[in-house]
C-alpha positions as CSV (number, residue, x, y, z in Angstrom):
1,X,-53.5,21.3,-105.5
2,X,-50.4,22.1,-107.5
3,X,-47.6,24.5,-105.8
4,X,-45.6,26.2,-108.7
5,X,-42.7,27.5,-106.4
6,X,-42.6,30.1,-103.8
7,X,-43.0,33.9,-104.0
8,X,-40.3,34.9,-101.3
9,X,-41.0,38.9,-101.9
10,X,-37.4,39.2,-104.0
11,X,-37.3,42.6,-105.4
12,X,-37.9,43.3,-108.9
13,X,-35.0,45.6,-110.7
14,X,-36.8,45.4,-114.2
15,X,-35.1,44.0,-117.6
16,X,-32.4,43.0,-117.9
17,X,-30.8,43.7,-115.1
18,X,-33.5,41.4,-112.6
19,X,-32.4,37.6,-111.9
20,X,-35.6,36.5,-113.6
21,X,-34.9,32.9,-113.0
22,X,-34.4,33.1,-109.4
23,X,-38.1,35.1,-108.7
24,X,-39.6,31.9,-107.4
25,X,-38.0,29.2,-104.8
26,X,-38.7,25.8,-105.7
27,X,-38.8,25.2,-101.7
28,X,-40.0,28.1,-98.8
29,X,-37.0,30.4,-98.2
30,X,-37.4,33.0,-95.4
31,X,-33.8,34.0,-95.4
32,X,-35.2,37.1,-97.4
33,X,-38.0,39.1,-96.6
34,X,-39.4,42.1,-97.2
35,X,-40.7,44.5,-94.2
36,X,-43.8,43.6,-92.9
37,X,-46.9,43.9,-95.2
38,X,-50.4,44.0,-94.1
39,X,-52.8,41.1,-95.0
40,X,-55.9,41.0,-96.7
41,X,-57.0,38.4,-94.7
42,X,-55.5,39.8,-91.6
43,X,-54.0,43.4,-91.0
44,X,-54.1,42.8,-87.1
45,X,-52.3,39.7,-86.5
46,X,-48.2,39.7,-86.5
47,X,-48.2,36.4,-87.0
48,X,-50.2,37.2,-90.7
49,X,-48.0,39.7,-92.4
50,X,-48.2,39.0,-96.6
51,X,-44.4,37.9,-96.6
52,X,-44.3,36.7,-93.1
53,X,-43.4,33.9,-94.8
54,X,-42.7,32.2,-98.4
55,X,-45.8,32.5,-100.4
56,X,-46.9,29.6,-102.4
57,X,-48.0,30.5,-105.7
58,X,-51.3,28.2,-105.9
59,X,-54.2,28.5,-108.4
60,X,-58.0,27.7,-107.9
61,X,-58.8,24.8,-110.5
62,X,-61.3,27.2,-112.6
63,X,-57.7,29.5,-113.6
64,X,-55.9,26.2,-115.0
65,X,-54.2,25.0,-116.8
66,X,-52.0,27.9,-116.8
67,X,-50.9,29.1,-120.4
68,X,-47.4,28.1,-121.6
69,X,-46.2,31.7,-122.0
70,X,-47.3,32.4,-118.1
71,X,-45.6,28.9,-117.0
72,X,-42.2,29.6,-118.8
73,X,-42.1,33.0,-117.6
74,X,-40.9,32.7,-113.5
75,X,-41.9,36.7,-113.4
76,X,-45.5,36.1,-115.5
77,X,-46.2,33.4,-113.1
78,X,-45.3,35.2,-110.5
79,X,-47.3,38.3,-111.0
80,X,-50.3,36.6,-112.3
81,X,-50.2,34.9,-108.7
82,X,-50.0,38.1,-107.2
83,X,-52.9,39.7,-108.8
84,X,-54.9,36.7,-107.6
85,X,-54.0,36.6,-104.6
86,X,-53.5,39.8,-103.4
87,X,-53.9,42.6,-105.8
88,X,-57.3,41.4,-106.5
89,X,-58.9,41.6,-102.8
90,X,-56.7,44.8,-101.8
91,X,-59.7,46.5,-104.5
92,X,-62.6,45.2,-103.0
93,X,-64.3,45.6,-99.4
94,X,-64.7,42.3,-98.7
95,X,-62.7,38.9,-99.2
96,X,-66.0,37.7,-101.0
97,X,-66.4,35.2,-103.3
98,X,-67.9,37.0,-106.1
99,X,-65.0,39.1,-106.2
100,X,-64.6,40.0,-109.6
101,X,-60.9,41.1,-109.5
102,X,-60.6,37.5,-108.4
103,X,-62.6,36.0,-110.8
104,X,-63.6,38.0,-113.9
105,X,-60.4,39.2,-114.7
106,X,-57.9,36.4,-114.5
107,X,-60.7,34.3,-116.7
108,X,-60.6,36.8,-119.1
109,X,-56.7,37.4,-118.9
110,X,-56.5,33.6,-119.3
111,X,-57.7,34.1,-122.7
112,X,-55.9,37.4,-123.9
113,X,-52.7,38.1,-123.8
114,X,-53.5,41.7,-124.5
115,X,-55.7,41.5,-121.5
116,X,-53.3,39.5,-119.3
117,X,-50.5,42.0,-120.2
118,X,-52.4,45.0,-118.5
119,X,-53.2,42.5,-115.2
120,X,-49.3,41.7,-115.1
121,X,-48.7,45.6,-115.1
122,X,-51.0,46.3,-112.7
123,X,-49.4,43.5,-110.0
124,X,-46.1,45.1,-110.8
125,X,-46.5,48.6,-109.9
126,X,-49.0,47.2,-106.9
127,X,-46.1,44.9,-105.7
128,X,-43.5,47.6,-106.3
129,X,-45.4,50.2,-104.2
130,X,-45.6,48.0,-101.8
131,X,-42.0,46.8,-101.2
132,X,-41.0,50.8,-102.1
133,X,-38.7,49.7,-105.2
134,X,-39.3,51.5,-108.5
135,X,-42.2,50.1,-111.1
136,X,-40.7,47.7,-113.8
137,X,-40.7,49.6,-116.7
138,X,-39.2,47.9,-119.2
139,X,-41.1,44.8,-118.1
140,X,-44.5,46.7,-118.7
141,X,-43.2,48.3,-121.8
142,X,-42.9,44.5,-123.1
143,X,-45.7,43.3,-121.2
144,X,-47.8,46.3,-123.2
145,X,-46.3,47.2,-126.3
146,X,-49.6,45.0,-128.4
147,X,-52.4,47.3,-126.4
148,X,-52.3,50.5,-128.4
149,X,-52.5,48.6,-131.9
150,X,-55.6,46.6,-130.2
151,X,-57.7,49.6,-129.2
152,X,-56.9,51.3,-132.6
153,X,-57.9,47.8,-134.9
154,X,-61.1,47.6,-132.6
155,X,-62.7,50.9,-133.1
156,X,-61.8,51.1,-136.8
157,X,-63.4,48.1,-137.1
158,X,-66.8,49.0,-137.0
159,X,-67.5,45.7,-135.0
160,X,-69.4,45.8,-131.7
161,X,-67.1,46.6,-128.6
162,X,-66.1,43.3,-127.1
163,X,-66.1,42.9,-123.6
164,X,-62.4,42.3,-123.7
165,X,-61.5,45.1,-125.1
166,X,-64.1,47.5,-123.2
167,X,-62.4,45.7,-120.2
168,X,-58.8,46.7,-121.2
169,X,-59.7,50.5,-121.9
170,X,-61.1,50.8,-118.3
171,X,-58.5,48.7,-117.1
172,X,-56.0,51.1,-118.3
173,X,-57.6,54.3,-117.7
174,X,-57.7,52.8,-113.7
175,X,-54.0,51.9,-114.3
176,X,-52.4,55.3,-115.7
177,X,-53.9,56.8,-112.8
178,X,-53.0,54.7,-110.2
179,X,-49.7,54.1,-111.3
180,X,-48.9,57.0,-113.7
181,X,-44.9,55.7,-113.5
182,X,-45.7,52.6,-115.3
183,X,-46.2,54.0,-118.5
184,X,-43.3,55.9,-120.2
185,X,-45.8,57.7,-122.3
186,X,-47.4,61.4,-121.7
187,X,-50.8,60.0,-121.9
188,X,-53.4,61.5,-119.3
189,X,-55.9,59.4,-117.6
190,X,-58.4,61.4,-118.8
191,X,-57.4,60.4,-122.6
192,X,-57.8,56.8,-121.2
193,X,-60.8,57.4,-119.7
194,X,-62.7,59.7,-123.0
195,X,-61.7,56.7,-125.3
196,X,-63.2,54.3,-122.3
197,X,-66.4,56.2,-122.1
198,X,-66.6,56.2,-125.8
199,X,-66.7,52.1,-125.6
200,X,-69.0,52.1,-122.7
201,X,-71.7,54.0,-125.2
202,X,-71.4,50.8,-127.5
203,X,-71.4,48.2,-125.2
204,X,-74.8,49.9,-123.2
205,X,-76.4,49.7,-126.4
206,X,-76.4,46.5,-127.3
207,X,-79.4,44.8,-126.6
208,X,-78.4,41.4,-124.8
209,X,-80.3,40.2,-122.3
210,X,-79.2,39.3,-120.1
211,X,-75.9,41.0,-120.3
212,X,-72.7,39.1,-119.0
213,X,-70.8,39.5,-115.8
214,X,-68.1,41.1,-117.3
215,X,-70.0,43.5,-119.4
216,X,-72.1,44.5,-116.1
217,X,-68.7,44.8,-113.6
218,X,-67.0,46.4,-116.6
219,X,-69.8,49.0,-117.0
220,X,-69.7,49.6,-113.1
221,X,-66.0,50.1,-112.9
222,X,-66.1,53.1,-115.5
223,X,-69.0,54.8,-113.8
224,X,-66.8,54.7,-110.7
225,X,-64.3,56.0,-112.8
226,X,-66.2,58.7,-114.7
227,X,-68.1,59.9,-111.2
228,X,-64.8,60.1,-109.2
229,X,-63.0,61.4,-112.3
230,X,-65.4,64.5,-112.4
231,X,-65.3,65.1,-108.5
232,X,-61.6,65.1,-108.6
233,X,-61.4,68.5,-110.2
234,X,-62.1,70.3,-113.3
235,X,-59.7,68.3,-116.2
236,X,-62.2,65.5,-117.0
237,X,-65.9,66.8,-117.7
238,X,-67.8,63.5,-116.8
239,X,-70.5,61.7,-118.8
240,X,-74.1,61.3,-119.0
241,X,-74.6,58.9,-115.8
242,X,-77.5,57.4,-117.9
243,X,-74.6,56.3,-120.3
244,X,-73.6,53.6,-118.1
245,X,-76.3,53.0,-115.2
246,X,-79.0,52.5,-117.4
247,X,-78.2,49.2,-118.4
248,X,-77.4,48.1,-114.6
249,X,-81.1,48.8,-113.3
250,X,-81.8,45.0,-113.5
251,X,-78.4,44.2,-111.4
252,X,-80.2,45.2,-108.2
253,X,-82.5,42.1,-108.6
254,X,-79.4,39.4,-108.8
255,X,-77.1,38.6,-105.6
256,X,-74.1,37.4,-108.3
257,X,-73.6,41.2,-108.7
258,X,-73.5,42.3,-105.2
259,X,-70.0,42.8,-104.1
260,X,-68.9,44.0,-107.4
261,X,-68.4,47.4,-105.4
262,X,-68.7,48.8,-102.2
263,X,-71.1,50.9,-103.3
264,X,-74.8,50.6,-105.0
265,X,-75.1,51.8,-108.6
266,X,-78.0,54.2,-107.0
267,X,-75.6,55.9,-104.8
268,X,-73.1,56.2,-107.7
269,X,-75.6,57.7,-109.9
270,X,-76.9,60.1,-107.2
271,X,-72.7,61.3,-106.5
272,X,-72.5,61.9,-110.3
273,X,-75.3,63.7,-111.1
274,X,-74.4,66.1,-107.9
275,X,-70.9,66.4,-109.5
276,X,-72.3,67.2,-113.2
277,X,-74.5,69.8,-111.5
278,X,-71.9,71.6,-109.8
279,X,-69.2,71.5,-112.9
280,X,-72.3,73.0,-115.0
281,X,-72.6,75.6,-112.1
282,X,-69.0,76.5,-112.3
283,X,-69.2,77.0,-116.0
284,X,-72.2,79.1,-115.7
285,X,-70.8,81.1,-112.8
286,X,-68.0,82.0,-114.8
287,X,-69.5,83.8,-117.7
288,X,-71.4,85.5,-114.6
289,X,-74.9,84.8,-116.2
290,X,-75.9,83.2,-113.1
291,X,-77.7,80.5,-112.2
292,X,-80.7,78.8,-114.3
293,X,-84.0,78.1,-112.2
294,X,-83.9,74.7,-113.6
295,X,-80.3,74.1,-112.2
296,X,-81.4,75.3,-108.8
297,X,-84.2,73.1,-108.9
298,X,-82.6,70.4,-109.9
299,X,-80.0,70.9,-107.0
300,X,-83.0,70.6,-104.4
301,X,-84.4,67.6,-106.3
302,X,-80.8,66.1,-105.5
303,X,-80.9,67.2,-102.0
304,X,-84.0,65.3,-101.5
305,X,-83.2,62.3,-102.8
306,X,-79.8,62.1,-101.2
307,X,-80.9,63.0,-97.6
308,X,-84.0,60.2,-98.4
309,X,-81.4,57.8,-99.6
310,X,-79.1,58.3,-96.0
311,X,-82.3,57.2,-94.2
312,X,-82.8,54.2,-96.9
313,X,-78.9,53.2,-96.1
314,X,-79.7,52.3,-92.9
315,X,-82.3,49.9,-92.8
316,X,-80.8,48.1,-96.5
317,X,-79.8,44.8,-96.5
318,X,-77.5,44.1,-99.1
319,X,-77.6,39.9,-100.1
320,X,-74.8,38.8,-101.7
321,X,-74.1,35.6,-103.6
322,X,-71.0,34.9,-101.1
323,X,-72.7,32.9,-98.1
324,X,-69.3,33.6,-96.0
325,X,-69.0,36.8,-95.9
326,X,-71.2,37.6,-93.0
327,X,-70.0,41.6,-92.7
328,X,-71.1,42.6,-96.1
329,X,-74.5,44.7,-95.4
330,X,-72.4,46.5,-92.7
331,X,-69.7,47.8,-94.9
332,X,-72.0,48.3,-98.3
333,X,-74.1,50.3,-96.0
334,X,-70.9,52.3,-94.8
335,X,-69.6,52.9,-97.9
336,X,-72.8,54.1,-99.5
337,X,-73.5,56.4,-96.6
338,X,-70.0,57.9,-96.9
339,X,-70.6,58.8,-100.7
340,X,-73.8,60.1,-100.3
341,X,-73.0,62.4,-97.3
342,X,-70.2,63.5,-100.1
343,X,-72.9,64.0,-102.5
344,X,-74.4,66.2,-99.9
345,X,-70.9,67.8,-98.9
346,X,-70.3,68.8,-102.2
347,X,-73.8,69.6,-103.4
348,X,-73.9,72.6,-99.9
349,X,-70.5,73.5,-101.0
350,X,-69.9,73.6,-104.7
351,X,-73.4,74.3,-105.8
352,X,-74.8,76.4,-103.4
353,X,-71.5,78.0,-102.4
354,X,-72.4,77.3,-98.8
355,X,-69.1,78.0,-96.1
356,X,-67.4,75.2,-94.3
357,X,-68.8,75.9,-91.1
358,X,-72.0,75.9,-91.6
359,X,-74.3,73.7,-90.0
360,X,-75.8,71.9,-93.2
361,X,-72.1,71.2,-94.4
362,X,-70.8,70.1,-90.8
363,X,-73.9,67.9,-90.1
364,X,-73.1,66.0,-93.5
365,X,-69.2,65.9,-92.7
366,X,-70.0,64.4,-88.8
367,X,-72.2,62.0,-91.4
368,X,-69.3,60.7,-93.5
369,X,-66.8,60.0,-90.4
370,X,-69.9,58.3,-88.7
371,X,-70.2,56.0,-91.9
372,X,-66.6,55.6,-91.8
373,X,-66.4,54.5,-88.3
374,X,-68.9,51.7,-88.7
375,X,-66.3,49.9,-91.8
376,X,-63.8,48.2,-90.3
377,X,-62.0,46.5,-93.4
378,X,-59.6,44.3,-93.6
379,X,-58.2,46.4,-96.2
380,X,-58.7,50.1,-96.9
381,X,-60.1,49.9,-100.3
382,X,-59.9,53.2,-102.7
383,X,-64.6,53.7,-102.6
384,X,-63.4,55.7,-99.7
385,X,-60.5,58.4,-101.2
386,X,-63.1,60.9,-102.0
387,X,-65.0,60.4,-98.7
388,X,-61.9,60.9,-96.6
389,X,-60.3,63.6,-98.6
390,X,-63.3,65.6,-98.4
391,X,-64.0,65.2,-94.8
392,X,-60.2,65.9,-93.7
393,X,-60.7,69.1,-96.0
394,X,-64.0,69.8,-93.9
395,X,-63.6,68.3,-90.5
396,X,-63.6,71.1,-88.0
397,X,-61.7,69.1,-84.9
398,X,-57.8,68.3,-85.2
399,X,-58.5,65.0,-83.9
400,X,-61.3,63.7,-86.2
401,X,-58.9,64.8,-88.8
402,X,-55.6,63.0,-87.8
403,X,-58.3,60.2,-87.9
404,X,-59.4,60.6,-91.7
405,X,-55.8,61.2,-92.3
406,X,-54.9,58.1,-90.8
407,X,-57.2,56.1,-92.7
408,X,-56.4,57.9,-96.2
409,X,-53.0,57.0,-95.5
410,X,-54.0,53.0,-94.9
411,X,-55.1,52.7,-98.2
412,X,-52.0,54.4,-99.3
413,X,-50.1,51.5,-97.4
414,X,-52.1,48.6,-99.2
415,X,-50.6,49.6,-102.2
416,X,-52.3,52.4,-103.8
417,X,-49.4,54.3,-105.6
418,X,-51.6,57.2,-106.2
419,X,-52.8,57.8,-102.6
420,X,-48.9,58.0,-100.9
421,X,-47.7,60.0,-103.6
422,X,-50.2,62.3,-105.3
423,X,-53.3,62.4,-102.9
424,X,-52.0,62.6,-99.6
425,X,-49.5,65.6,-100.8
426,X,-52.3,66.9,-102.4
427,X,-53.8,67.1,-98.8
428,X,-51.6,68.0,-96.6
429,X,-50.8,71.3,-99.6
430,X,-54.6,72.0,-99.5
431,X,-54.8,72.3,-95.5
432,X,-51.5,74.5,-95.7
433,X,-53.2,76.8,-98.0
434,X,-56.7,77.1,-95.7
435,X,-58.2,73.7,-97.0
436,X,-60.2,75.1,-99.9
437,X,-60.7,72.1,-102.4
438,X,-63.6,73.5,-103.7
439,X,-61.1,75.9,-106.1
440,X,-58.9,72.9,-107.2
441,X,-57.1,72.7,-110.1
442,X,-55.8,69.1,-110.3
443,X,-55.2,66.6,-112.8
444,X,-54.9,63.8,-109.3
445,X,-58.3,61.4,-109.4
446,X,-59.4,61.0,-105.8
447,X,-60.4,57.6,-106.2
């Protein structure tokens, strides 16, 4: 297997003021290195720290030959690496296989600069949150500049929506939230995520069969992003779920699509439909017309099926195509408790206006940090934001709470911009002000 140098965790100071040439050691240097960074493969051992020692920046034979304009580049080369290798699995629950960060996306970047562009910016900010130095700019600006152009030729066209460039638009709606730095440009997440959903409509209704990997992770990773987007708060109104799950009924029957998430497509759709509910309710409540008997009865059809789905959870078992990865049932079924116990959460709370002490909510909060205590990840991956937020908000004890808060801030230590500098503020200024995030007004996805 070929070594292409070593990634020695050298900061980045953007163009042109970085030493591009001297990014990657042609031999292991450990004269220079970074404070400890926590593993994917393992957080627990000192002796495992990501920058313990020189990385060496190896492919898998399915991502080569590498591309002349990644191979010239020491800082292409280098981030591309780091995607693979480390970006990729901090996103996922488990260090699977099938892991679509891991596999999907390179493939696809392999064959589109566009594409490989948006990867590169995404392992730059990642990488740059990690080692606290500020995000590359300059570099993304360059890495970027073709995207906008792309997007605009694309739904002009009148062609059908590739999955390349459906895959880009989600990509970049996940990336301006994550890492709203990157970009020098006032563009909301939402904006990102309105043209994304727009795309997802086209590529739903085409009628292949059976529809790619990338069409069906694609399709998955904008429902995560449309149902978290709407729970976050009231800037983004949320789509049809039916726009994106429908196509994804089938995936249920096929282990290659099991770790694509941490969570079930069922428990996703169950989430957003309680969060479409409760953003019609607060519409409704405000022109003080009150309630519909259809919405209330829709609210108790939800309650049903969520509190039916918790027992379902239990006894699941979730196959995966990855024969390794012996923990996976365990931490699908933890991660698809945690959501729905949100569902619930939310649903007593924001629909039927319910107080935080009372028994239905605090029986569904004692639910999520019982989920949560039966995942023990390598890495805290960002299925949980909306879980943890919402119990910390919720949690009647001080010492379940450090706990949530504890873990929430994990994730933010992996790497997830958003979570150490937006969420996790966002917190602690919501507890300050009685822990209320029912009446939010935030533009901050919790996800």
């Amino acid at each position: 297997m070929r070594v292409y140098g070593y990634d020695c965790g050298r900061l980045d100071y953007d163009l042109p003021y970085n030493s591009d040439h001297e990014a990657i050691s042609p031999v292991p240097k450990d004269d220079y290195l970074p404070p400890k960074i926590s593993s994917p493969s393992s957080p627990s051992s000192s002796s495992q720290w990501y920058y313990s020692r020189s990385v060496p920046i190896i492919f898998p034979d399915d991502l080569q030959p590498l591309p002349q304009w990644i191979l010239n580049d020491a800082m292409n080369l280098l981030y591309f690496h780091y995607f693979v290798n480390y970006t990729s699995t901090a996103l996922v629950t488990s260090s699977c296989t099938s892991n679509p960060f891991r596999t999907i996306l390179p493939r696809l970047a392999l064959e589109d600069e566009n594409f490989m562009g948006l990867i590169l910016a995404y392992a730059s900010c990642h990488r740059a949150c990690l080692l606290d130095y500020p995000e590359p700019v300059n570099r993304i600006a360059q890495w970027v500049h073709r995207l906008f152009p792309t997007f605009r030729e694309a739904i002009s066209s009148g062609r059908p929506i590739s999955d390349t460039v459906f895959g880009m638009s989600v990509m970049l709606a996940t990336f301006s939230q994550s890492f709203p730095k990157g970009f020098d440009l006032p563009i909301p997440w939402t904006q990102h995520l309105k043209m994304a959903h727009a795309m997802c409509c086209s590529v739903a209704s085409r009628k292949e069969r059976p529809r790619s990997a990338a069409s069906i992770f694609f399709l998955r990773w904008f429902g995560y992003l449309d149902t978290f987007g709407i729970c976050s708060g009231v800037v983004y109104d949320g789509s049809d779920p039916q726009d994106w799950s429908r196509p994804l009924l089938y995936e249920a029957m096929d282990p290659s699509f099991k770790c694509l998430a941490g969570h079930t497509t069922k428990s996703l759709v169950l989430l957003s439909s309680v969060a479409q509910l409760a953003w019609r309710c607060d519409r409704q409540r405000s022109t003080k017309t009150g309630l519909p008997l259809s919405e209330m009865s829709m609210s108790q059809q939800l309650r049903c099926k969520l509190e039916l789905r918790t027992l379902e959870i239990a006894y699941e078992k979730y196959d995966c195509s990855c024969t390794t990865e012996l923990s996976s049932s365990q931490t699908l079924r933890s991660v698809n408790g945690a959501l729905c116990y949100t569902a619930l959460v939310y649903l007593h709370r924001k629909v039927h206006e319910l107080p935080s002490d009372a028994p239905l909510v605090q029986n569904c909060v004692r639910g999520i940090i019982h989920a949560l205590n039966s995942y023990e990840a390598t890495v805290e991956i960002p299925d949980i934001i909306l879980p943890l937020f919402i119990a910390a908000c919720e949690v009647q004890s001080p010492f379940e709470r450090q706990y949530v808060i504890e873990r929430l801030e994990a994730i933010g230590n992996s790497g997830m911009a958003q979570v150490k500098r937006r969420i996790i503020p966002l917190l602690h200024n919501t507890l300050q002000n009685g822990g209320d995030w029912t009446t939010l007004q935030t533009e901050i996805l919790l996800g």
